[in-house]
C-alpha positions in Angstrom: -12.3 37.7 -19.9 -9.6 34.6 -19.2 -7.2 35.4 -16.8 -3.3 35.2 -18.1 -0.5 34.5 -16.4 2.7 36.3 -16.9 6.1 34.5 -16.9 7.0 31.2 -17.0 7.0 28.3 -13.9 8.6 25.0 -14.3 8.4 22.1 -12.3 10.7 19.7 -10.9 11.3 16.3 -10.9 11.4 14.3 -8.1 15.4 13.4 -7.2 14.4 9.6 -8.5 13.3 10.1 -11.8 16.1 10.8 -14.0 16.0 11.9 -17.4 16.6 9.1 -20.3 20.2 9.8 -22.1 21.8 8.8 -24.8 24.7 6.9 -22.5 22.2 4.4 -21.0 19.8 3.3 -23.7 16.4 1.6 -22.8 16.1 -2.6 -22.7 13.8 -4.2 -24.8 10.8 -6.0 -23.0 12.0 -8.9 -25.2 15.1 -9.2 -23.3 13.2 -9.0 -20.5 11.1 -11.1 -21.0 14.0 -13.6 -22.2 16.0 -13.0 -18.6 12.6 -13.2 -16.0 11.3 -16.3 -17.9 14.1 -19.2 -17.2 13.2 -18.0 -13.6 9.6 -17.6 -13.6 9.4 -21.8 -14.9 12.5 -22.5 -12.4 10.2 -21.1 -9.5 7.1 -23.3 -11.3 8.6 -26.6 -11.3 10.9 -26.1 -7.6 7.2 -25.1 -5.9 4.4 -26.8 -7.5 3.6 -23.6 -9.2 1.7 -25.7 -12.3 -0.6 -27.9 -10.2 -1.9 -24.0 -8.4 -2.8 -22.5 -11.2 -4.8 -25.6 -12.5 -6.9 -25.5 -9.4 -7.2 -21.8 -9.8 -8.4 -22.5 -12.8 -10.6 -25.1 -12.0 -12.5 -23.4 -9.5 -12.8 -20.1 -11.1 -14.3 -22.5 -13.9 -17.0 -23.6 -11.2 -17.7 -20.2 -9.6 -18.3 -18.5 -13.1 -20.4 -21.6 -13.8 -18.4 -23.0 -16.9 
């Protein structure tokens, strides 16, 4: 025979998760993506960011064996 429980238990939620609401709607990742991208190729170009990942590439190339 199962075993039943009687009454009801809820949990909490942590103090940092807050529930979504109508008064602060969620953003879409296209905006996102639209506001971290202008950065992302800013921190490219200032740092050499291009020439990296084409040597990253390059070797990861070699060790899979092309």
């Amino acid at each position: 025979m199962a075993s039943h429980e009687t009454g009801t238990t809820r949990r909490r939620r942590p103090p940092f998760i807050q529930p979504q609401s109508a008064e602060r709607p969620t953003r879409h990742p296209a905006v996102a993506l639209a506001m971290a991208l202008p950065c992302a190729v800013l921190l490219v170009m200032l740092f050499g960011g291009w020439e990296q990942m084409a040597n990253q590439a390059e070797a990861l190339a070699d060790l899979l064996g092309r």
